[in-house]
LOZA-922040 format. One record per residue (C-alpha): residue number from 1; x, y, z. Coordinates in Angstrom, 3 decimals. Layout:
BEGIN
R  num        px        py        pz
R  NUM         X         Y         Z
...
//
This chain:
BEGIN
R  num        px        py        pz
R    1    45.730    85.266    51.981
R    2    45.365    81.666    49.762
R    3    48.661    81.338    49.784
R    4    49.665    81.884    53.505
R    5    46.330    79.400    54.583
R    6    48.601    76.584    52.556
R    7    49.999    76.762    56.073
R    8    46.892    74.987    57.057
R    9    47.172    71.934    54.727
R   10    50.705    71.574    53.901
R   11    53.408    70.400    56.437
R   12    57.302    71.977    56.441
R   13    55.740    75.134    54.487
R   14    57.667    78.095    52.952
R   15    56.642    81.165    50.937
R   16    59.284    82.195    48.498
R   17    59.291    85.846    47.238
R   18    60.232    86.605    44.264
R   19    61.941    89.988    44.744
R   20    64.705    89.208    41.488
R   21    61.901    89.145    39.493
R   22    61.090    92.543    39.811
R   23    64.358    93.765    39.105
R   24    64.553    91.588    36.395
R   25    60.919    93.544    34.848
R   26    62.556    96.978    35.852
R   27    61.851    98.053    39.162
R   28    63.853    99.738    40.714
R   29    65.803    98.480    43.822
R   30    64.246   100.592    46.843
R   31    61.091   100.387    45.535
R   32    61.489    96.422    45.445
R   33    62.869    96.631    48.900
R   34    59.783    98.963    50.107
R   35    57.371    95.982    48.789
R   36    59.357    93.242    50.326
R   37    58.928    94.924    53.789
R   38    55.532    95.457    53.356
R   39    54.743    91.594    52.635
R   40    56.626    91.109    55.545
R   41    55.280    93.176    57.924
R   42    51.437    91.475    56.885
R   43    53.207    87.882    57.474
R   44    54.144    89.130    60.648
R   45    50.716    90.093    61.168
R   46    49.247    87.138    59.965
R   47    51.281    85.023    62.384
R   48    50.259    86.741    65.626
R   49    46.751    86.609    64.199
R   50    46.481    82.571    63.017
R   51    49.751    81.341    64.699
R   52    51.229    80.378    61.319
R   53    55.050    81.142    60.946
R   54    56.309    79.977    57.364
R   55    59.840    80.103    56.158
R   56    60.274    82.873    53.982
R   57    63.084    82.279    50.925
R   58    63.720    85.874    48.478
R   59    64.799    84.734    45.004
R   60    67.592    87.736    46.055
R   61    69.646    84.835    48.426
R   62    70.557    82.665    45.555
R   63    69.886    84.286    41.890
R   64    73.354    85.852    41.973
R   65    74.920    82.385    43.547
R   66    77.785    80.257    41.557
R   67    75.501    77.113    41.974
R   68    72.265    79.165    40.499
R   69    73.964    80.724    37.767
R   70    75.073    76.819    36.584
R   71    71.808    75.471    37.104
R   72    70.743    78.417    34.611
R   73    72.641    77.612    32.373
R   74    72.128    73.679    32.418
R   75    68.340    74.199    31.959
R   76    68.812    77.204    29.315
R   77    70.666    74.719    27.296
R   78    67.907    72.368    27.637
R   79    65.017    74.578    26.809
R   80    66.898    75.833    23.658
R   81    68.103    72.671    22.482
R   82    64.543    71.624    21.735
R   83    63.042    74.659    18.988
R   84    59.267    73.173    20.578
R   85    60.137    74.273    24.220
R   86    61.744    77.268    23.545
R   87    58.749    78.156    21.496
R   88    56.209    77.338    24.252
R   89    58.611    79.462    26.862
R   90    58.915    82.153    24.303
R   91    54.764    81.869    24.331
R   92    54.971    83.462    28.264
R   93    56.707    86.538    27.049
R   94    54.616    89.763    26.118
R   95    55.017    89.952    22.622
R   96    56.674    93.817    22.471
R   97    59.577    92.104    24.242
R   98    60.385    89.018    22.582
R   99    63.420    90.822    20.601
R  100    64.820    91.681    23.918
R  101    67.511    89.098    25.715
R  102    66.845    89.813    28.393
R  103    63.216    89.053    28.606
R  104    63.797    85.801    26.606
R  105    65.812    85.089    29.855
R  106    62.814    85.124    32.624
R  107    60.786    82.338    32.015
R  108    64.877    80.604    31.978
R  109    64.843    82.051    35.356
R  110    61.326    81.157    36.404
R  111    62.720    77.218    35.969
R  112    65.619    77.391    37.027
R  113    64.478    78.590    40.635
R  114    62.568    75.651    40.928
R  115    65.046    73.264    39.578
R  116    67.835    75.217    42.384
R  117    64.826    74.775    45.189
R  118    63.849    71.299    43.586
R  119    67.891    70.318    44.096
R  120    67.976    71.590    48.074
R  121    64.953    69.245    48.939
R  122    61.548    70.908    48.284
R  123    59.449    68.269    46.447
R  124    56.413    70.329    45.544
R  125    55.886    73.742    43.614
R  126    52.121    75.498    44.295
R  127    51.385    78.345    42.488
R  128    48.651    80.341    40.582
R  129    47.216    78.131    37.831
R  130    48.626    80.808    35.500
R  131    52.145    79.131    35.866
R  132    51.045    76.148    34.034
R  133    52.443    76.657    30.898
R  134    55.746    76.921    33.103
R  135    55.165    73.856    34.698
R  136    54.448    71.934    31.683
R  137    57.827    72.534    30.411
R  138    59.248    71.665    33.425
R  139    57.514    68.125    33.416
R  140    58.451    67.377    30.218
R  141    62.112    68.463    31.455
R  142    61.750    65.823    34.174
R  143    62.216    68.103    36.610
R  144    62.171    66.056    40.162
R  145    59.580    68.011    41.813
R  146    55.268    67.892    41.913
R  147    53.052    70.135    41.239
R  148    50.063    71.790    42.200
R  149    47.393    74.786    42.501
R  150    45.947    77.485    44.910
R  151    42.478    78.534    44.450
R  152    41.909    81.296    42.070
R  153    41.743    84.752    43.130
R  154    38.754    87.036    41.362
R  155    38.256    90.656    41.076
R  156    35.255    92.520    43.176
R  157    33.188    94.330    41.000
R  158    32.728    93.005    37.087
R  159    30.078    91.051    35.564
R  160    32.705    87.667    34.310
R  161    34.568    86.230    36.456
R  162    37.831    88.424    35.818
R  163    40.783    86.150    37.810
R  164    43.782    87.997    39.097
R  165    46.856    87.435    39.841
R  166    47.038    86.790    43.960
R  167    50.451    88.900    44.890
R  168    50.481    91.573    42.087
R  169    48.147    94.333    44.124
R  170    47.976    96.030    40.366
R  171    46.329    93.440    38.433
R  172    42.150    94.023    37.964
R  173    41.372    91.852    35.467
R  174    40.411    93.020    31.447
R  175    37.303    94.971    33.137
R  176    39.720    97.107    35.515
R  177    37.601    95.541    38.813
R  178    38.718    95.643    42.571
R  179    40.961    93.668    44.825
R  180    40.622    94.241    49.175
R  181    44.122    94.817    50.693
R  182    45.109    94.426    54.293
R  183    44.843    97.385    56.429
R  184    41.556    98.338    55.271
R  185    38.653    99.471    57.017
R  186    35.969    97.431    57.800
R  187    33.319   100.041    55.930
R  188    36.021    99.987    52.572
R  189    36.069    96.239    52.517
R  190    31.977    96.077    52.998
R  191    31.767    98.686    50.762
R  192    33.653    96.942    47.799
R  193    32.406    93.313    48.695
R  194    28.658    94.217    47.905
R  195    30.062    95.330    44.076
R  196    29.222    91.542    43.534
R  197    30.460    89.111    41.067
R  198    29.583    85.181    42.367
R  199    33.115    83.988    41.348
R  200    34.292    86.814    43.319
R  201    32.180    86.041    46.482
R  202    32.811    82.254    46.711
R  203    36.301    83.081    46.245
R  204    36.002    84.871    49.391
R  205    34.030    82.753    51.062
R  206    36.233    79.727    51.102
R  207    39.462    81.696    52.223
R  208    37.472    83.301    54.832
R  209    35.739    79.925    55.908
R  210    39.197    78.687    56.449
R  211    40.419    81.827    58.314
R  212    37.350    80.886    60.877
R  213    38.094    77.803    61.368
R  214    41.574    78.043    62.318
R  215    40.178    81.081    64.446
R  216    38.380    78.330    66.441
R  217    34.772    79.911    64.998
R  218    32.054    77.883    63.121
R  219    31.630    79.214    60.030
R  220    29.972    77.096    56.987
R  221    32.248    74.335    55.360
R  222    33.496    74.861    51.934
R  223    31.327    72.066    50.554
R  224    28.187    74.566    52.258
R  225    29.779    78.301    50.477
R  226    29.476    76.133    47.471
R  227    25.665    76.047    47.879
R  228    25.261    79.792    48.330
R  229    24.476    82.517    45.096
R  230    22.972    85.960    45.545
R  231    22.217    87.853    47.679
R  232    22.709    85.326    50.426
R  233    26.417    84.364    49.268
R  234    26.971    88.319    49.189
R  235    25.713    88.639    52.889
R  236    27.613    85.932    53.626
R  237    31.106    87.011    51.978
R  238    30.683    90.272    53.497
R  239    30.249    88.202    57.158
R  240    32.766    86.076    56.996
R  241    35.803    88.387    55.433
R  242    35.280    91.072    58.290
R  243    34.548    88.643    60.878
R  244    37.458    86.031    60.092
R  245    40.122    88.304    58.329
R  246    39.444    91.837    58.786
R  247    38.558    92.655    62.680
R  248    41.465    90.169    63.751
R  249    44.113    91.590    61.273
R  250    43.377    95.004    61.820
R  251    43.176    94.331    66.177
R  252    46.939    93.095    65.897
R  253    47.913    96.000    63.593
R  254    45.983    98.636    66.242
R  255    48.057    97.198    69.242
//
């Protein structure tokens, strides 16, 4: 949901989804292709619910291109011509896989695509702070594009603030907490919202605060979620997500 409000702040918007990259970690094709038209049956969703219609780019349209494959090669020659950036990639690799080509070859991949996207005009990369340490190595590759950050994403339910990763339904955090998903009930979502966790809740908040407003509601400002803890920012979380995300999604969905 973070990522498809950029809609709201960032002119000529597109998502890009990174189907490859499954592949690439072993998926297998149909179940790739069963994800991919899930996403894009909740964009479609989205859009009749906030009026927000981004282009959508898969990795899948230009990984296997001649001009991709170069550009892959151009930067992979880069990255490995300097030991301290290939170590720093390497860094972004689970070790149990570092002996494998292949999976010395992803974070190639995770530049090049933005070097390929940088090259047909987009001038700005937002992501997960996570992708940092990709970044980095792209700035000190001069890369001509900017950069920049979505809010983080928390788990429901653990006593830290456990961040997650926003598109990967499967990640929880080290303390195995819970994420909401689209297409649930109003009683599920209400049910894990009061688990707690403050990070969790002005997370919430603020993506539901901008839901409202572009729902024509008045719900608090960000700068006022800030202010909230407890049980009021609870009560509040639980408000806003069902009122500003859930009842809308799920009245398109019913029609």
């Amino acid at each position: 949901m973070p990522i498809y409000l950029l809609n709201s702040f960032v002119d000529d918007f597109s998502l890009l989804i990174v189907d490859e990259f499954l592949e690439l970690n072993g998926v297998a094709n149909e179940e790739v292709k069963y994800m991919k038209n899930q996403l894009l049956d909740v964009l479609e969703n989205l859009h009749r619910v906030y009026g927000f219609d981004p282009e959508v780019i898969s990795c899948s349209t230009f990984m296997k291109s001649e001009d991709y494959l170069r550009i892959f090669r151009d930067v992979k020659e880069q990255v490995f011509e300097s030991e301290e950036l290939s170590s720093r990639l390497l860094e972004t690799v689970p070790e149990d896989k570092r002996s494998i080509p292949s999976a010395k070859d992803y974070p190639i991949h995770e530049l090049a695509c933005v070097k390929f996207l940088s090259s047909s005009g987009f001038s700005l990369k937002l992501g997960p702070t996570k992708e940092k340490k990709y970044d980095e190595v792209m700035q000190d590759l001069e890369f001509d594009i900017d950069f920049g950050y979505i809010l983080d994403a928390y788990a429901i339910g653990t006593k830290h603030p456990d961040k997650v990763v926003h598109y990967i339904p499967s990640s929880r955090g080290p303390n195995h907490g819970q994420r909401l998903f689209f297409g649930m009930s109003e009683r599920e979502v209400k049910t894990r919202i009061q688990q707690g966790g403050d990070y969790a809740m002005q997370y919430l908040c603020q993506i539901a605060s901008v839901s409202g407003h572009i729902l024509g509601d008045n719900p608090p400002t960000l700068e006022e979620v800030k202010e909230l803890y407890g049980r009021r920012l609870k009560k509040k979380a639980i408000n806003l997500v069902i009122e500003s995300i859930i009842k809308p999604y799920n009245a398109v969905v019913r029609r």
